[in-house]
C-alpha atoms as one frame of an Amber mdcrd trajectory, in Angstrom:
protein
 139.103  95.218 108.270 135.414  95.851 108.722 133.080  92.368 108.723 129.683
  91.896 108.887 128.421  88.264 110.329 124.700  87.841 110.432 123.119  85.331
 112.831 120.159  83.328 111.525 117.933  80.407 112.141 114.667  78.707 112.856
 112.727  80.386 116.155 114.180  78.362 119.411 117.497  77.415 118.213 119.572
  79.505 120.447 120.698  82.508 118.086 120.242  85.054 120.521 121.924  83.004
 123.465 124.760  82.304 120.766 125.011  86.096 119.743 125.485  87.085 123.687
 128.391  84.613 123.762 130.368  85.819 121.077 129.665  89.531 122.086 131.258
  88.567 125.870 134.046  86.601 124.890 135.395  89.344 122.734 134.653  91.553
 125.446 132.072  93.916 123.872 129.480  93.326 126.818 130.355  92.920 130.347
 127.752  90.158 131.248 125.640  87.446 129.531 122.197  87.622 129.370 119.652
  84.774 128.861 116.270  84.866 126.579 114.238  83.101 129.387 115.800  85.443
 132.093 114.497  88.418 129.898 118.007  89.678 129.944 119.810  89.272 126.867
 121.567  92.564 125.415 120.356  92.295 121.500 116.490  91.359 122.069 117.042
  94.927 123.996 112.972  95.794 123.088 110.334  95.242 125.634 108.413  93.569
 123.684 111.219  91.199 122.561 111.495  90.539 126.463 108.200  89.666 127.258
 107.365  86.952 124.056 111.153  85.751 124.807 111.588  86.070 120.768 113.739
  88.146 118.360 111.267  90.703 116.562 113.807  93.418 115.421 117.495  92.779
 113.606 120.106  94.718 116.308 123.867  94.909 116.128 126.755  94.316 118.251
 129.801  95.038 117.587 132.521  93.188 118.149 136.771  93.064 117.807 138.821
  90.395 116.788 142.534  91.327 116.697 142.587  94.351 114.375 138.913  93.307
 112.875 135.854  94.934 113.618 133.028  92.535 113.131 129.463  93.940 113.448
 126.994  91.360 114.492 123.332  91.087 113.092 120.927  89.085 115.254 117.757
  88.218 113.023 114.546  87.319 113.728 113.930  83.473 113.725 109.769  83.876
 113.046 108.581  84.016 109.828 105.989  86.693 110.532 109.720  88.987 110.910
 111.279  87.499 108.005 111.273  90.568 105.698 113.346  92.600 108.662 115.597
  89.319 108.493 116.100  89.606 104.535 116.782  93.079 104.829 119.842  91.911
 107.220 120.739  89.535 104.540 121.444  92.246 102.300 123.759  94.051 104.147
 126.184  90.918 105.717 129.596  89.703 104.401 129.644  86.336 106.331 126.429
  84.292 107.636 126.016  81.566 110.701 122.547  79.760 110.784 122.465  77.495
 113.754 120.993  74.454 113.559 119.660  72.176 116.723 120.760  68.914 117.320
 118.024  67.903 118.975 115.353  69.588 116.265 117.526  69.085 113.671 116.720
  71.507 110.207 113.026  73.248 110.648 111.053  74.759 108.702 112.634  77.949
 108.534 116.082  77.369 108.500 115.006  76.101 104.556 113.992  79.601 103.688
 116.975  81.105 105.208 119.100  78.962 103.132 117.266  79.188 100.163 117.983
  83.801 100.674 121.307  83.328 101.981 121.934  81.551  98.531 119.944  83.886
  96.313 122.102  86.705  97.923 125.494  84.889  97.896 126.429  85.002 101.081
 129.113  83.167 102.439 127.741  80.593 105.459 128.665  78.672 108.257 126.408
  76.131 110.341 127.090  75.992 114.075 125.320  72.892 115.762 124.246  74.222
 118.789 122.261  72.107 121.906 124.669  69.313 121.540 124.670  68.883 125.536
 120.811  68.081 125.117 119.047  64.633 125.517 118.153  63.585 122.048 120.753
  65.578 120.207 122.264  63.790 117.327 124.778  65.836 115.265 125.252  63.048
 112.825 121.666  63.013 111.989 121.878  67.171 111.506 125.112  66.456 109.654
 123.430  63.946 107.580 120.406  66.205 107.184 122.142  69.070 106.148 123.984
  67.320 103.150 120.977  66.041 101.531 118.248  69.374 102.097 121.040  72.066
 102.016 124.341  71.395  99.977 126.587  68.303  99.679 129.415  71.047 100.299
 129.454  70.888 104.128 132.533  70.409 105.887 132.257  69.509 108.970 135.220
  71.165 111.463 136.302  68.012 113.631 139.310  69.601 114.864 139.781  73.410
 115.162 141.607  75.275 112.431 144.780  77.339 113.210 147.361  79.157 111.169
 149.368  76.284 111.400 147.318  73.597 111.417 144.354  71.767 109.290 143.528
  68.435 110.451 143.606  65.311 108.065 140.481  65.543 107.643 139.464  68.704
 106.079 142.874  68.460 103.952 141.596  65.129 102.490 137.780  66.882 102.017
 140.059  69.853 100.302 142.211  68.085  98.334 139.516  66.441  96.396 138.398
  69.763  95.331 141.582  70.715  93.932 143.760  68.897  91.207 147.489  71.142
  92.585 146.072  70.474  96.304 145.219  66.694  95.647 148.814  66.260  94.232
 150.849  68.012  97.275 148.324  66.032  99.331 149.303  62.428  97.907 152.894
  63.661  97.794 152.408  64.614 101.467 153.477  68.352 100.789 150.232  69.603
 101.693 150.491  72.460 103.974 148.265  74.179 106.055 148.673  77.340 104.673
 147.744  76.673 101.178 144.392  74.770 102.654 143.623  77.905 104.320 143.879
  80.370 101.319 142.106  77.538  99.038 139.193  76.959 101.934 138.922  81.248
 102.019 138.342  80.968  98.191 135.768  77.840  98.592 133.650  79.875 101.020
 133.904  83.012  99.479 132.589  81.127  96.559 129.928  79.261  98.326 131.820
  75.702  97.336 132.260  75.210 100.678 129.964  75.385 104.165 132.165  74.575
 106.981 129.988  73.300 110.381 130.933  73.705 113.536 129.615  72.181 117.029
 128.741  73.114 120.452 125.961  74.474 123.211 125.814  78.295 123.183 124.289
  77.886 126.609 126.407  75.943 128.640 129.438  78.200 126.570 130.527  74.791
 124.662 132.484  75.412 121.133 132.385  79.355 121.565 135.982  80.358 121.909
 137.266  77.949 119.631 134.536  78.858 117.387 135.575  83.107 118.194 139.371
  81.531 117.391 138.967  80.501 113.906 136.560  83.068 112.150 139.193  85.300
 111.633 141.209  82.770 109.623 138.049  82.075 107.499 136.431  85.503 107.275
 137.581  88.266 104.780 136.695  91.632 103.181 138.090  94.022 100.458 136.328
  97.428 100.424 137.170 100.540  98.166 137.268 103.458 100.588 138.440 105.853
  97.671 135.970 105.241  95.631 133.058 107.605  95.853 130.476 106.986  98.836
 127.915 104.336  98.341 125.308 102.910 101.328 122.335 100.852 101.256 119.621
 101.540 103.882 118.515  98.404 105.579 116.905  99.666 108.620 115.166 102.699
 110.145 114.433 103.512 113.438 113.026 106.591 115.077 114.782 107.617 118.506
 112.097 109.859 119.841 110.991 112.128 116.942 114.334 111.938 115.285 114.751
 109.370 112.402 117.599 107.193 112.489 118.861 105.921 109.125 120.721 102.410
 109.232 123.471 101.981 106.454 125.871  99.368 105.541 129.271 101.539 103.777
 129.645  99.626 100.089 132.265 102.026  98.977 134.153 105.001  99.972 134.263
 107.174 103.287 131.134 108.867 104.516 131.675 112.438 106.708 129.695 114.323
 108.931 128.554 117.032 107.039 128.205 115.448 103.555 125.291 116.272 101.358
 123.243 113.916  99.197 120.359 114.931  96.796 116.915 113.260  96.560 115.562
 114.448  93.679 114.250 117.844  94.412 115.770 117.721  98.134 119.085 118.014
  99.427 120.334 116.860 103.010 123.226 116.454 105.034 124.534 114.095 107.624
 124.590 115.680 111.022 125.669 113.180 112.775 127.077 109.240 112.611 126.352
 106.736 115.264 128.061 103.718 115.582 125.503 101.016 118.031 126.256  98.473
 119.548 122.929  96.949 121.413 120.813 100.187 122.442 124.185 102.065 123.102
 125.874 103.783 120.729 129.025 106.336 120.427 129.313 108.987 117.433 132.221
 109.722 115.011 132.669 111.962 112.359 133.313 109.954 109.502 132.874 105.823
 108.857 134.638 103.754 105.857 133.434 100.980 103.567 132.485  97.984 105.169
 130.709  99.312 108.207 127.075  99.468 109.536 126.102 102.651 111.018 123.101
 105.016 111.981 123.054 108.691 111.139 120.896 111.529 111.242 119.764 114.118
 109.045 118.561 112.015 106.317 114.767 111.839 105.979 113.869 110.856 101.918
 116.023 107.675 101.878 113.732 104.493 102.113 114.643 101.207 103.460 116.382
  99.494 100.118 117.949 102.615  98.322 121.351 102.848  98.080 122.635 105.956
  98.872 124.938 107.689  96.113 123.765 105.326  93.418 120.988 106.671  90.707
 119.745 103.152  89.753 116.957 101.168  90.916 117.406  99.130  93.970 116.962
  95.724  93.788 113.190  94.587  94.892 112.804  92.063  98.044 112.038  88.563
  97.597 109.943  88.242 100.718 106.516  89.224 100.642 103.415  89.375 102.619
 100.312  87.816 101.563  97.962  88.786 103.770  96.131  92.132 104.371  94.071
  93.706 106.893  92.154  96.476 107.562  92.800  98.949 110.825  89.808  99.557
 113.237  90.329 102.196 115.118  87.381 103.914 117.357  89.655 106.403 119.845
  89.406 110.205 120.098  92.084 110.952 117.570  91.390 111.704 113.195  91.796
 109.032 111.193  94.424 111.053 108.849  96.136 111.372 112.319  96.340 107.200
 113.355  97.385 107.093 109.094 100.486 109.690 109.936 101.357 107.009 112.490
 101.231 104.518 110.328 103.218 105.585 108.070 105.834 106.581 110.287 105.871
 102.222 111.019 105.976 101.618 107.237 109.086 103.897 106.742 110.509 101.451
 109.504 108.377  98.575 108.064 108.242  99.026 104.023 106.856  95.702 103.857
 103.469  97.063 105.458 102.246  98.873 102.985 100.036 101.102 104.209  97.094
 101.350 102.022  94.479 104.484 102.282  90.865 104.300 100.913  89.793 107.844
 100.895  86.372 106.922  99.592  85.862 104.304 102.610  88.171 106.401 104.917
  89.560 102.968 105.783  93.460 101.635 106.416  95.215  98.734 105.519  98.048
  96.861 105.867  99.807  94.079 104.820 100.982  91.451 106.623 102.943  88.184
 107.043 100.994  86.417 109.716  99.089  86.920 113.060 101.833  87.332 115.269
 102.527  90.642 113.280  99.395  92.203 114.431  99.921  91.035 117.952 103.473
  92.731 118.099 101.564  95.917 116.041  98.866  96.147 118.505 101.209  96.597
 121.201 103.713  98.689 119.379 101.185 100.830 118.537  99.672 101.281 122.156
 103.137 101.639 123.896 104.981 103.976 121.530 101.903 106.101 120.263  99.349
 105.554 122.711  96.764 103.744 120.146  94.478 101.663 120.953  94.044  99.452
 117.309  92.120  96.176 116.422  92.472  94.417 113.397  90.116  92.661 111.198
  90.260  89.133 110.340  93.349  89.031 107.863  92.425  88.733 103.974  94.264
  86.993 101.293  95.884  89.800  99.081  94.558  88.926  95.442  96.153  90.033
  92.316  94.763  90.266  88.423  96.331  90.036  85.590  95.265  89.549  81.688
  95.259  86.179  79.390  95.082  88.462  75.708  96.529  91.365  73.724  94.622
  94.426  73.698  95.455  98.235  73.284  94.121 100.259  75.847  92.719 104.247
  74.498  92.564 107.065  77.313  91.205 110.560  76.011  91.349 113.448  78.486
  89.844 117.007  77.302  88.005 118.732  79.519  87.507 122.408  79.046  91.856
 123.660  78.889  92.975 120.460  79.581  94.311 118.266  76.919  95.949 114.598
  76.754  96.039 111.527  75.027  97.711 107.784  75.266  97.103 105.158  73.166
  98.850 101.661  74.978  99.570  98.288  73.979  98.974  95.714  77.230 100.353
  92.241  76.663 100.273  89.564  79.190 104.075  89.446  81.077 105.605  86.193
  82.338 104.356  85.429  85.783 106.200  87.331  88.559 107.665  89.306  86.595
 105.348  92.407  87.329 104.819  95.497  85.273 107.006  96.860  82.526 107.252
  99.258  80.231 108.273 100.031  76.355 108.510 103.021  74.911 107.553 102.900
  70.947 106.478 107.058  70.622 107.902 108.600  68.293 109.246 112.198  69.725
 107.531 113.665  66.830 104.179 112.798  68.071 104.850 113.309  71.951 107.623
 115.287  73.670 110.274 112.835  75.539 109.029 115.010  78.854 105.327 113.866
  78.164 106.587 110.082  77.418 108.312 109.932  80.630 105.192 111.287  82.744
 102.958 108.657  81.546 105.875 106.554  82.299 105.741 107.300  85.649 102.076
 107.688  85.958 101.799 103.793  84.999 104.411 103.136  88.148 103.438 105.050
  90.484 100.931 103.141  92.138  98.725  99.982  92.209  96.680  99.546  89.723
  93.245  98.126  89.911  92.052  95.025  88.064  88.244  95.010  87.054  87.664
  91.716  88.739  88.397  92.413  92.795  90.218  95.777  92.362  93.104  94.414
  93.424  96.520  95.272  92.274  97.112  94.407  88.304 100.417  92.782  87.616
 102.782  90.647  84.924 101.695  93.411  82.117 103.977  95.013  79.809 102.774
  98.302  78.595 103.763  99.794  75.362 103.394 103.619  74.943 102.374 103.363
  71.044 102.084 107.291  70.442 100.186 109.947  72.474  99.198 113.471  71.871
  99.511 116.442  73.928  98.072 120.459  73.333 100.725 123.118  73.037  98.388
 125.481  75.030  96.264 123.577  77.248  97.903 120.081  78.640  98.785 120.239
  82.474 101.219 117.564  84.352  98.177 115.968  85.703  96.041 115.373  81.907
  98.077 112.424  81.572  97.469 110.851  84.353  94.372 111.119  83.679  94.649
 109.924  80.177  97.040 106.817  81.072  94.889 105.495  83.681  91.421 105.816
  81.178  94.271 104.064  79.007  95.105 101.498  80.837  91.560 100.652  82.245
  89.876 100.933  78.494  92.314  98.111  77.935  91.692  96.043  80.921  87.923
  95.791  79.806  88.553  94.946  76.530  91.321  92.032  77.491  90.553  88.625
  79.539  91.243  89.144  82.709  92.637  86.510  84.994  92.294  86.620  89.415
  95.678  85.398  90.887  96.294  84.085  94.537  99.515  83.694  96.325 100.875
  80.284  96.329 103.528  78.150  98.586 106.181  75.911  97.714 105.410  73.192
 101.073 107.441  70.203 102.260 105.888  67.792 104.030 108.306  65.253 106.134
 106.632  62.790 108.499 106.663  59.221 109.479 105.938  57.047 106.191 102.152
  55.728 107.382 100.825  59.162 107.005 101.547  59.386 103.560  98.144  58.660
 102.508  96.591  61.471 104.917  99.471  63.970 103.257  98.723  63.723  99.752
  94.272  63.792 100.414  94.689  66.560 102.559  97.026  68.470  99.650  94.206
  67.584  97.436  91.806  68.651  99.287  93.628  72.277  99.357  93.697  72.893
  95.463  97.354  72.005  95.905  99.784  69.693  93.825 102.721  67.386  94.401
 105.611  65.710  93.064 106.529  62.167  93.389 106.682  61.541  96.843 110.351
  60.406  98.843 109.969  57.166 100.232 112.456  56.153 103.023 112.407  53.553
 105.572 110.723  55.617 108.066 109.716  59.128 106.859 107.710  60.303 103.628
 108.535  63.422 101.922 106.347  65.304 100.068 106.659  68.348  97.906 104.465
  70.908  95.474 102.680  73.629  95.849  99.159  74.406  97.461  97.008  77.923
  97.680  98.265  80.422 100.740  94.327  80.027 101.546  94.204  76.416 101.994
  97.432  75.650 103.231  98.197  78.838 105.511  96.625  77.094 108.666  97.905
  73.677 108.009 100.863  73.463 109.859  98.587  73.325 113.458  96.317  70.296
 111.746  99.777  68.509 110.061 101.517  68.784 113.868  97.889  67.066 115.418
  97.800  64.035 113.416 101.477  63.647 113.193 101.480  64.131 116.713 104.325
  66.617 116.158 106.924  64.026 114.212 105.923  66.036 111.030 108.043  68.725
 110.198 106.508  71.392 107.152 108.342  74.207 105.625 106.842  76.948 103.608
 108.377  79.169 100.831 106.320  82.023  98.922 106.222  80.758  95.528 104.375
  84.022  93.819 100.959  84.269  92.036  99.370  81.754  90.163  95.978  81.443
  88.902  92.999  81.334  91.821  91.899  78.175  92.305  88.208  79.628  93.360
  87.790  82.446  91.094  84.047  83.049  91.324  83.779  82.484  95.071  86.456
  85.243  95.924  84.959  87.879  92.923  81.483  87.121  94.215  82.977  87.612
  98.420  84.604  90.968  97.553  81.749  92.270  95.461  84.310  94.936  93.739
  81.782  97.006  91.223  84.154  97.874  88.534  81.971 101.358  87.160  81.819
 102.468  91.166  85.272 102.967  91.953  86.038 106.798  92.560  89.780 106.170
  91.617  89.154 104.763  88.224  87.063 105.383  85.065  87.271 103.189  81.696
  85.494 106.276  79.922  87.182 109.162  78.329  86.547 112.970  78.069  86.384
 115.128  74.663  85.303 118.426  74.096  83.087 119.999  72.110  81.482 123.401
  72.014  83.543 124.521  75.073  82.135 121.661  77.242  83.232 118.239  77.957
  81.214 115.251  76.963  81.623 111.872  78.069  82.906 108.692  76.066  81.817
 105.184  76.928  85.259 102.977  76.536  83.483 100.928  73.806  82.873 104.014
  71.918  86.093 105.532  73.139  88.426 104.179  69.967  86.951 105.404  66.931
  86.541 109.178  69.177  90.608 109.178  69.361  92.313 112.295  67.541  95.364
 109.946  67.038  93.568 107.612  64.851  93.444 108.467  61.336
């Protein structure tokens, strides 16, 4: 059976130290290695080493009996949280450890809050139990009212043959059959065990475990029971099916990192990317930086191969649908300054070569400005790019100060008109834009009539509308939560080229955007607040103060609890001023909670000084033709010029 157990938690909690532990005791590394002694075998990158935190997601693998389990180490910052969620995707089981001295931080919250959106299966281990000040009560206590009233917590260890009284009691109130054999005292341990599989497979039940991964407390017992609560069913005759979580590049050759969903995957095999075909030439199983190849892998496993270049981080290989977009998102951009010897077009090649490994990044080019971008999650990112960039590629980068990445959107129903007709070129596309539900994004509806448009021509200005960003008129930032309706279009049996309706759909789709009301969005957070109960007054000013709003607040005897949601702007620096006046006894934990209406609107339009009739990418006018020369149309006048209009 092929298992794979990610490793997650908050930055500090020992996940790394843990990982090393259960990687020795099952005898898949020969010595452990410690994050303060720079040593450890998964944080395997320099730069991992030196900052003594996990940056990349590496796996170890591992055997149990006749089990292979591959183990994912995460990253426990959130400025590495996408590379974490990406893990997420790929695991069958998941352990976040929890400290008892800390207790639940900040980012455990958001761990949680994937691990659930993904449905995968989790266990708590309580590690740092051996330190002053660790309460596992309190964590216990803590985890039932911010996580899920569902934990169990494991006071003796399972075995085939044995549940303790316990967990059978915690069990047989779950069950009606279970609670009967139970009062009957017929319970036996092997029905608990098949009922608790079921429980956690169905995420009714989060058993929690104890112990100190670095005095090697709880470990073994811990290694002795997973296989009794961890199990997979995989179709290896189905036909192959992989999704691509990772990408590395050993040297110039790119690694591809994919976890088997279904069938058996060969050296050799072929898989077609639209216009491109290409074949595995070889299969690398890793475990740490070390690997060994084979020549075919089954459902279930995680692998690297070779030979695949057009497969992005998210597809799933041998599956035509869309993948499924990523929850985490940065909301921060900045721009690259770069003054060395080498072309600009030569430092962007490089970059993109980190966003294939990085899709999260992405890498914007202004050709007008000759200027990159990127987006990011936080300043620690740039730190770790700066050196990345200088060690692997020789670069020597700055960044700017890091903007907030604005989005615009429209408030009214307009249809958009986009004419195209220069001398032998022809096009037209006539679109309905109507307001989508926030963070939903853009969408599309086709309403042409074939006899008006050819279904080829209806699916190019389909694709012309997602291909890229769009710019609003306000900041030029991206346009979102639209829903475009292709209403009918018109094309010119000699003359139209592939590229006329681009042309056409983005005059479209800009005519519309100055005719609607359009609305400047900023990324938001959901916060929590939790500190001592005086500084309640301080909270809820200072949330205020920062465009942000609350709910009720919790009231106990000692701590306040506050909750709502406050402008990335305001609130993205907070945590350093919250931790002063709290004199670190306030803990704060922050979720991206999409786009919502800017709370400063003319400040930011005014800052960025976007002039909507001087971008070289966009034009709201269309083109006709007349007396074998093209004219101009202003989009006001634009309308009552279209041929579709009778």
């Amino acid at each position: 059976m092929h298992i794979t157990i990610g490793v997650l938690a908050h930055v500090d909690a020992g996940k790394t130290t843990f990982s090393e532990q259960l990687l020795f005791h099952t005898n898949s590394i020969q010595a452990r290695g410690r994050v303060d002694h720079q040593d450890t075998f998964l944080d395997n990158h320099e730069l991992e080493r030196q900052r003594g935190i996990t940056i990349f997601a590496e796996q170890g693998r591992m055997s149990i009996g006749n089990d292979t389990y591959t183990l994912i180490d995460t990253p426990g910052h959130v400025d590495f949280s996408p590379e974490m969620e990406r893990a997420i995707r790929v695991m069958d089981y998941a352990i976040i450890i929890v400290s008892a001295v800390e207790g639940l931080q900040g980012h455990t919250e958001t761990v949680w809050q994937l691990l659930r959106q993904y449905h995968v299966p989790t266990f708590f281990f309580i590690n740092k139990i051996d330190r002053e000040g660790a309460d596992v009560e309190a964590v216990m206590a803590q985890l039932q009212k911010d996580c899920t009233e569902d934990v169990l917590f494991v006071d003796e260890p399972l075995r085939s043959d044995y549940v303790s009284n316990h967990m059978m009691e915690w069990l047989a109130e779950s069950d009606e059959q279970l609670l009967d054999a139970f009062l009957n005292e017929k319970l036996d341990s092997s029905s608990c065990l098949t009922h608790l599989h079921t429980m956690i497979k169905q995420g009714k039940a989060f058993l929690c475990f104890t112990g100190s991964a670095l005095k090697d407390i709880g470990i073994k017992e811990f290694l002795a029971q997973l296989p009794l609560l961890t199990k997979t069913q995989y179709n290896n005759k189905a036909l192959f099916q992989g999704e691509v979580f990772k990408i590395r590049h050993d040297g110039h050759q790119r690694l591809t990192f994919i976890k088997a969903l279904q069938g058996t995957l060969h050296v050799r095999d072929e898989f077609s990317f639209g216009e491109v075909t290409e074949k595995v030439t070889e299969i690398r199983l890793y475990n740490g930086s070390r690997y060994v190849t084979t020549q075919e892998v089954e459902a279930g496993e995680i692998f690297a191969v070779k030979g695949i270049s057009q497969a992005n981080i998210g597809d799933i290989i041998g599956f035509s649908g869309k993948p499924q977009p990523y929850e985490l998102v940065p909301t921060l951009q900045a721009k690259v300054q770069y003054e060395g010897d080498q072309h600009i077009k030569e430092v962007l090649k490089i970059f993109r070569t980190l966003e294939a490994e990085e899709p999260s990044l992405r890498v914007l080019w202004h050709e007008k400005f000759q200027e990159i971008h990127v987006h990011i999650m936080g300043v620690i990112q740039l730190e770790v790019l700066i050196e990345v960039l200088h060690k692997r590629f020789s670069l020597d980068i700055t960044f700017g100060e890091p903007q907030i990445l604005y989005m615009e959107t429209i408030a009214t129903t307009v249809t958009g008109y986009g004419h195209f007709e220069p001398l032998k070129h022809y096009a037209e596309v006539h679109l309905l834009m109507e307001p989508n539900t926030r963070g939903t994004g853009i969408s599309f509806v086709n309403a042409c009539h074939a006899d008006d448009l050819s279904v080829g021509h209806q699916r190019l200005i389909e694709k012309h509308l997602f291909e890229r960003d769009h710019h609003g008129l306000l900041t030029g930032f991206p346009v979102t939560d639209i829903r475009f309706t292709l209403l009918t279009g018109r094309a010119h049996i000699k003359h139209t080229d592939g590229g006329d309706f681009r042309e056409a759909a983005f005059r479209a789709l800009r005519q519309g955007l100055e005719q609607a009301e359009n609305v400047l969005l900023e990324p938001y957070y959901r916060f929590k607040l939790k500190a001592p109960s005086d500084f309640i007054g301080r909270m809820m000013t200072d949330i205020q103060q920062a465009a942000g709003t609350f709910d009720a607040p919790t009231l106990t005897e000692n701590d306040a609890i506050l909750t709502g949601r406050a402008p990335v702007a305001t609130f993205m620096s907070y945590s350093t001023t919250f931790a002063a006046y709290t004199n670190g006894k306030g803990v704060l934990s922050l979720q991206f909670d999409g786009y919502d209406v800017c709370h400063n609107k003319e400040d930011i339009i005014t800052q960025i000084g976007y002039d909507k009739n001087a971008d070289p990418e966009y034009t709201s006018s269309s083109i006709f033709c007349a007396k074998g020369k093209g004219y101009s149309v202003p989009w006001q006048e634009a309308q009552a010029a279209m041929h579709c209009i009778d």
